[in-house]
C-alpha positions as CSV (number, residue, x, y, z in Angstrom):
1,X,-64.4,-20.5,100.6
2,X,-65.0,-24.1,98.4
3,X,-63.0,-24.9,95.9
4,X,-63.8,-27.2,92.6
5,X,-62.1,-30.0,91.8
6,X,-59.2,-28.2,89.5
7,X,-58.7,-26.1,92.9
8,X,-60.8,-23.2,91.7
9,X,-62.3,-21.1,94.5
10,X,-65.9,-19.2,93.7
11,X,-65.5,-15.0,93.4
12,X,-68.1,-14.0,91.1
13,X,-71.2,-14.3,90.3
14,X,-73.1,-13.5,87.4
15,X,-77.0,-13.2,88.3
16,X,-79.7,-13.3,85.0
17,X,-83.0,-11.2,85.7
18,X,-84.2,-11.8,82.5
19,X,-84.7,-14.4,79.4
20,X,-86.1,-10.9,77.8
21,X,-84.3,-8.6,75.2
22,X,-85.3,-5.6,72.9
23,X,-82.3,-6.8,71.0
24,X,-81.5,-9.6,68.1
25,X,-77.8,-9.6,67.6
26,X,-77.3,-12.3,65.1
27,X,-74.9,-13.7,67.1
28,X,-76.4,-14.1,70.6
29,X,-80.5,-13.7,70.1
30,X,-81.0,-14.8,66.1
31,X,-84.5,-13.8,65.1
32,X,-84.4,-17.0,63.3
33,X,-84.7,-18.5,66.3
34,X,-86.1,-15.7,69.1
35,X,-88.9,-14.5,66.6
36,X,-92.4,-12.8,67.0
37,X,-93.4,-16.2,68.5
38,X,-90.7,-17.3,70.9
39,X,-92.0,-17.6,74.0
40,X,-90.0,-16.5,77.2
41,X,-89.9,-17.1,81.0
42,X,-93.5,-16.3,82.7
43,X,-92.8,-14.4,85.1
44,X,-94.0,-16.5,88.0
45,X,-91.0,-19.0,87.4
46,X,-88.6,-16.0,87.3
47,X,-86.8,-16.0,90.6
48,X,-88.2,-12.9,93.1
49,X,-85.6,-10.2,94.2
50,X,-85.6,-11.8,97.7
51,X,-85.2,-15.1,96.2
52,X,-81.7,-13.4,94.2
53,X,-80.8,-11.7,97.4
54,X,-81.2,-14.8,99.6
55,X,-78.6,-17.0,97.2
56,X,-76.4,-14.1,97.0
57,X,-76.0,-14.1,100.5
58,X,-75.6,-17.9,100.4
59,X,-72.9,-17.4,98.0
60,X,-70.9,-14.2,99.9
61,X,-70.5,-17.0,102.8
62,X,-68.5,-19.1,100.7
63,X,-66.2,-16.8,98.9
64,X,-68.4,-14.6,96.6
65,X,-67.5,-10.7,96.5
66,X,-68.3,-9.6,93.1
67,X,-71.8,-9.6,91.5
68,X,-73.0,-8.9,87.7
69,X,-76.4,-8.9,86.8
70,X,-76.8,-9.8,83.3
71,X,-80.0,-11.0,81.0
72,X,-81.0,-10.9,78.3
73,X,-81.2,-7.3,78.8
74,X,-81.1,-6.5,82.7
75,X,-82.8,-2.9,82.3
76,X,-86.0,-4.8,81.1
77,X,-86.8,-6.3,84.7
78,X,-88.5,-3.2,86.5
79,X,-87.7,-1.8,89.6
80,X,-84.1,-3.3,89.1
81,X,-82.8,-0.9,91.4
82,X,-84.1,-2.0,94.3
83,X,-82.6,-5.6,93.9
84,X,-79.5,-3.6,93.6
85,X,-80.0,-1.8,97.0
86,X,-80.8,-5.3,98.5
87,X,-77.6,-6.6,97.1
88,X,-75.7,-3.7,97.9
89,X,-76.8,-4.7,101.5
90,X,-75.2,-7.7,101.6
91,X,-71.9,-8.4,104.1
92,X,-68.8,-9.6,102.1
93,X,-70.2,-8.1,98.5
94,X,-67.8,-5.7,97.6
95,X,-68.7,-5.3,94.0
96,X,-72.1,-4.8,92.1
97,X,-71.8,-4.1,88.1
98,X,-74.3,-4.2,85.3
99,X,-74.0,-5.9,81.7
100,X,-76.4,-3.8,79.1
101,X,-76.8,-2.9,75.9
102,X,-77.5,1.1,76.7
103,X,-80.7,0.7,75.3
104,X,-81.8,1.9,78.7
105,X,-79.1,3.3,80.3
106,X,-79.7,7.1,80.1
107,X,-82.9,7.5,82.2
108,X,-81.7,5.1,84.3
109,X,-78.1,5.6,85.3
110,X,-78.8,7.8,88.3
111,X,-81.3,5.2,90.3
112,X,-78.9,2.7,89.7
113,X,-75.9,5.0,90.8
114,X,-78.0,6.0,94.1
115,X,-78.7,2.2,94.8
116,X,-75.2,1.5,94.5
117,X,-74.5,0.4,91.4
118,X,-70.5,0.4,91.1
119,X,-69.8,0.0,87.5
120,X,-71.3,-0.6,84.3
121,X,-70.4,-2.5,81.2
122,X,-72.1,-1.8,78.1
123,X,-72.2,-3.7,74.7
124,X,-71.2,-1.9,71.6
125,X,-70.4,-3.9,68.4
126,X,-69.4,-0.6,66.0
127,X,-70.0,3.1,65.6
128,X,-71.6,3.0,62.4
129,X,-75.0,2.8,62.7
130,X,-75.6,0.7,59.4
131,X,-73.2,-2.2,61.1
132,X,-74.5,-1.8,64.2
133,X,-77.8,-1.9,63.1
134,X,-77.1,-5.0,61.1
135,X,-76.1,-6.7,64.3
136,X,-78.3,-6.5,66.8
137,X,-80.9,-6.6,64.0
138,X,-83.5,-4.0,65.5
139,X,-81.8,-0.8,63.6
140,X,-81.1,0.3,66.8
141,X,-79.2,3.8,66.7
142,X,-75.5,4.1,67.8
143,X,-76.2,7.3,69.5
144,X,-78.7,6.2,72.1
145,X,-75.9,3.7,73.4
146,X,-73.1,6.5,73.2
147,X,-76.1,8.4,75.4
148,X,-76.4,5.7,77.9
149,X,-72.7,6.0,78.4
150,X,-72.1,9.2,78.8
151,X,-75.0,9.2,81.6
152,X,-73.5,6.0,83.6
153,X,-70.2,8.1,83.2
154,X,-71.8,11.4,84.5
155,X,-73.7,10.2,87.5
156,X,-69.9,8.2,88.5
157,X,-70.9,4.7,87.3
158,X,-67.2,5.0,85.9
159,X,-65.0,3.5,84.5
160,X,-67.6,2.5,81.7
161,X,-66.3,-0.4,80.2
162,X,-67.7,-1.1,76.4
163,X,-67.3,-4.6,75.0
164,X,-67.4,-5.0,71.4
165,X,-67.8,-8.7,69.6
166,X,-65.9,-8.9,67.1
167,X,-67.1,-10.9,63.8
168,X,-65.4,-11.6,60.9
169,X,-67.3,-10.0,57.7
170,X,-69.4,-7.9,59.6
171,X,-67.3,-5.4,62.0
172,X,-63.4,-6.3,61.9
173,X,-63.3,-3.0,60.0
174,X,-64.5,-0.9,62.9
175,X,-61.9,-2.1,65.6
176,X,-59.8,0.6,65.0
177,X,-62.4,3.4,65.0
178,X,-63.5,1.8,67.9
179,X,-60.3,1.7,70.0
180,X,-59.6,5.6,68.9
181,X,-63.2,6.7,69.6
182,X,-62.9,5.8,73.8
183,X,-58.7,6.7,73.8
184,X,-58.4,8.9,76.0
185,X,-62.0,9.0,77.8
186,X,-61.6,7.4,80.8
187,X,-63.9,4.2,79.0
188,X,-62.2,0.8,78.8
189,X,-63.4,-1.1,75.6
190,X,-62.7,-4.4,75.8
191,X,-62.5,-6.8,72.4
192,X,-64.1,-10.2,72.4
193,X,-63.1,-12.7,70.0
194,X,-66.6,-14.3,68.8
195,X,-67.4,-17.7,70.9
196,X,-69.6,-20.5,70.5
197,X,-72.2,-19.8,73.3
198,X,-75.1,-21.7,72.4
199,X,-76.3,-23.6,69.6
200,X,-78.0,-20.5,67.0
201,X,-75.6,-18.0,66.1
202,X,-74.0,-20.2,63.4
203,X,-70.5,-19.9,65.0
204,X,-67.2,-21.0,62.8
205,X,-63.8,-20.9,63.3
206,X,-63.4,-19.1,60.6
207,X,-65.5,-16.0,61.7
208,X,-63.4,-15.6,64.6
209,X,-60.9,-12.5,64.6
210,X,-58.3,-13.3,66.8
211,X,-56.5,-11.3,69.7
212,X,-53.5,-11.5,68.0
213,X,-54.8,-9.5,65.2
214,X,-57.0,-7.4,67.2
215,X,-53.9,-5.9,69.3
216,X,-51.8,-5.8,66.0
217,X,-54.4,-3.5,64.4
218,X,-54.4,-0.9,67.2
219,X,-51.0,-1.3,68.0
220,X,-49.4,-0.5,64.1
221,X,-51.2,2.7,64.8
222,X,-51.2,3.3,68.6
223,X,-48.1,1.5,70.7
224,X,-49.5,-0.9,73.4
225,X,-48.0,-2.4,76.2
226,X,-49.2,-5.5,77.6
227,X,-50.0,-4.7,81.3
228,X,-50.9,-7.5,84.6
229,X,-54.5,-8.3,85.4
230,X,-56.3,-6.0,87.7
231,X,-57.3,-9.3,90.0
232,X,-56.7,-12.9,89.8
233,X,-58.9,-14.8,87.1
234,X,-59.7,-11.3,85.4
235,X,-61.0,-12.4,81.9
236,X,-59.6,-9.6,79.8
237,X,-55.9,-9.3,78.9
238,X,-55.4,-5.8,79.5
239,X,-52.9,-3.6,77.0
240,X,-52.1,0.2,77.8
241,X,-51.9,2.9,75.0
242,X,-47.8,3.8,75.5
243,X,-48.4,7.4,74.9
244,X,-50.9,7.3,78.3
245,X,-53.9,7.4,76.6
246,X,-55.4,4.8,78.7
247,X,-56.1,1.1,78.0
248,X,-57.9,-1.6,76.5
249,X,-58.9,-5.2,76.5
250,X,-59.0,-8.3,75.2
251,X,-61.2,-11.3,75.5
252,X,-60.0,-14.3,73.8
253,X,-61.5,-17.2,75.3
254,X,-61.0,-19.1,71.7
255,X,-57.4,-18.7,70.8
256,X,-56.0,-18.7,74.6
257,X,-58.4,-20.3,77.0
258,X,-58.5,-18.6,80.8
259,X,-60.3,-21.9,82.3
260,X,-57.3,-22.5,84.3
261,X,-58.6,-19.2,86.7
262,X,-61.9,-19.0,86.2
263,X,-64.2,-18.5,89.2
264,X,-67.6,-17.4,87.7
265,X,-70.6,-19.2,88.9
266,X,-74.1,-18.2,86.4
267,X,-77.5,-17.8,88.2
268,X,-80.3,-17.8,85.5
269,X,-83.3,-16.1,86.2
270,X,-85.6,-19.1,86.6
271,X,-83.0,-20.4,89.3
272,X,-80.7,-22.8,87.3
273,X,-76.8,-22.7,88.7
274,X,-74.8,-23.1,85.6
275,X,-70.8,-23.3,86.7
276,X,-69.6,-22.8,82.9
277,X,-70.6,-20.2,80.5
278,X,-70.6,-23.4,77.9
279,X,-72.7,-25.6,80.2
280,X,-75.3,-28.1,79.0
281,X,-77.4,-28.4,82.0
282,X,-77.8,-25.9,85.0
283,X,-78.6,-26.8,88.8
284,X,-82.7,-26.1,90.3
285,X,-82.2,-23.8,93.0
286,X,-85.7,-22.4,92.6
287,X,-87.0,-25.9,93.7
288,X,-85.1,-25.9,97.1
289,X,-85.9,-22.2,97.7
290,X,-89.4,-22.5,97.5
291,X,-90.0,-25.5,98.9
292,X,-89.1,-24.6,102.5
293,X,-85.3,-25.7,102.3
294,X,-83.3,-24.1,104.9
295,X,-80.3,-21.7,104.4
296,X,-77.6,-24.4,105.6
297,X,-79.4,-27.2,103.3
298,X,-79.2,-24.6,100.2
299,X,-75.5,-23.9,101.2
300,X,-75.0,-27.9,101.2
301,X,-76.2,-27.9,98.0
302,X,-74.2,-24.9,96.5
303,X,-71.1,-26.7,98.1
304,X,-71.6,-29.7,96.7
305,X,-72.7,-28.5,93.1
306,X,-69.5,-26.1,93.1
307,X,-67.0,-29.1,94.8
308,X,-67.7,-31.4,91.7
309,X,-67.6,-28.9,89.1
310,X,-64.5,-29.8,86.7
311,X,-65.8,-27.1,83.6
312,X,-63.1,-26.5,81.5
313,X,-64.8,-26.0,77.7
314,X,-62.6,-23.6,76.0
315,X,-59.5,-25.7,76.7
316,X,-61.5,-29.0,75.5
317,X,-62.6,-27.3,72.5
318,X,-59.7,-28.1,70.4
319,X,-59.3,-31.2,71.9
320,X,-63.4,-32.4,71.3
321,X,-66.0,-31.6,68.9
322,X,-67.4,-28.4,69.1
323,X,-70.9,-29.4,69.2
324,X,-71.9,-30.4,72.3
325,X,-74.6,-29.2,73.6
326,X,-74.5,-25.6,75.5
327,X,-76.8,-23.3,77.0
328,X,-78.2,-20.1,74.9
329,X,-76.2,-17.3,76.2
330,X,-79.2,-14.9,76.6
331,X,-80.7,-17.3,78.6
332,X,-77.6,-16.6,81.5
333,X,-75.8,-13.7,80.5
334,X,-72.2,-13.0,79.1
């Protein structure tokens, strides 16, 4: 295990397999910005599975045990099931979940499931379909997504957790249909204050809804209990329906930073190490990798890369201006 210089050991990593998505949600893709003639990662700099699997296993030496793969949107890369089967290979990795935006998710659920997939989360802004379609700004149907979940949720890739951004003027409105939609499923949706990830989706203080009032909405209509983290540095503070209807979550990396225990480490899929979902510049690892470097001169670098890392954004941001420079979140994942 290495630790950074605020004493912060590495546990998860968050591995991009693509710049690519069939989505626009205003506040992650823009079309003002990823339009008709944006052009994306040729594939020949995207890293190869066994380039993802050979850092992985790099990174399960030194403390690594849980794995996302994220995009863009992950079900885009084909055959993503068989980097799954190679992680799933891998000694000391004792988790591998998904990020996706169901688009996908239905005809895909069981290959993932048999490659061993453990759990999926899957992004869901509202249930009407004239808000949702507004947001990720392809009229993409509310259905399909519900579809995708009820196949990750049918084949075991369960709990299904659904995380829903939460904007100011465009879906405040649906927090509460959202929360009583999953009670009682099984489904964990999890409520994320709108960040400044990036430098396109036009984000303002203002527009943020807060946890505060996210929890007070649900809970003037259904009692919640704030309950402990599931594992140290867990991002979401987690509040159960008193009445045993199950629980949800909250992410609200504005209004009360989680810095202090974070220990994600972001792999983009042209190779860049990025230790902060806020960074300006990432780290080549592609180079190294395909250049001949050997395993312990990679793992020198990794160490050294994650030893000097002193990220600490969402805790600075009240302190600094907000517009430094940061890395487009579609570019290395949530």
């Amino acid at each position: 295990m290495i630790l950074d210089r605020l004493g912060r050991p590495i546990r998860d990593l968050r591995i991009s397999v693509t710049d690519r998505c069939n989505f626009r949600c205003t506040y992650c893709m823009p079309k003002e910005v990823f339009g008709s003639d944006y052009i994306f990662l040729p594939r020949a700099e995207l890293l190869s599975f066994e380039e993802i699997a050979r850092l992985a296993r790099l990174f399960a030496v030194h403390g690594v045990q849980k794995i996302r793969l994220t995009g863009g949107e992950p079900l885009l890369r084909r055959d993503l099931e068989h980097l799954v089967a190679m992680l799933r290979a891998i000694d000391g990795i004792h988790d591998i979940a998904l990020t996706t935006n169901g688009s996908l998710l239905a005809r895909k659920a069981q290959s993932l499931k048999d490659a061993g997939l453990d759990r999926v989360t899957v992004s869901l802004d509202s249930l009407d379909d004239t808000t949702f379609g507004a947001m990720n700004d392809v009229s993409f149907p509310v259905q399909r997504v519900l579809d995708g979940i009820a196949a990750a949720a049918a084949v075991g890739l369960s709990p299904v957790k659904i995380n829903m951004v939460v904007k100011r003027g465009q879906n405040e409105g649906d927090v509460l249909t959202m929360a009583e939609h999953f009670r009682g499923t099984g489904h964990i949706v999890r409520f994320i204050e709108f960040m400044d990830v990036g430098q396109t989706n036009g984000w303002r203080m203002d527009h943020v809804v807060t946890a505060q009032e996210i929890i007070r909405t649900i809970g003037d209509v259904h009692p919640l209990a704030e309950i402990p983290p599931a594992y140290p540095g867990e991002v979401a503070d987690r509040w159960r329906y008193e009445d045993g209807a199950g629980e949800i979550g909250v992410i609200a990396s504005v209004t009360r930073p989680f810095c202090g225990a974070c220990s994600r480490a972001r792999l983009s899929a042209d190779g860049k190490l990025y230790t902060c979902l806020f960074g300006a510049t990432g780290h080549d690892l592609r180079a190294p990798l395909r250049s001949g470097a050997t395993d312990d001169e990679i793992a020198a670098q990794l160490r050294a890369i994650w030893g000097h890392r002193i990220d600490r954004y969402s805790e600075l941001r009240s302190e600094e201006s907000p517009d430094l420079p940061r890395v487009e979140m579609s570019y290395i994942g949530g």
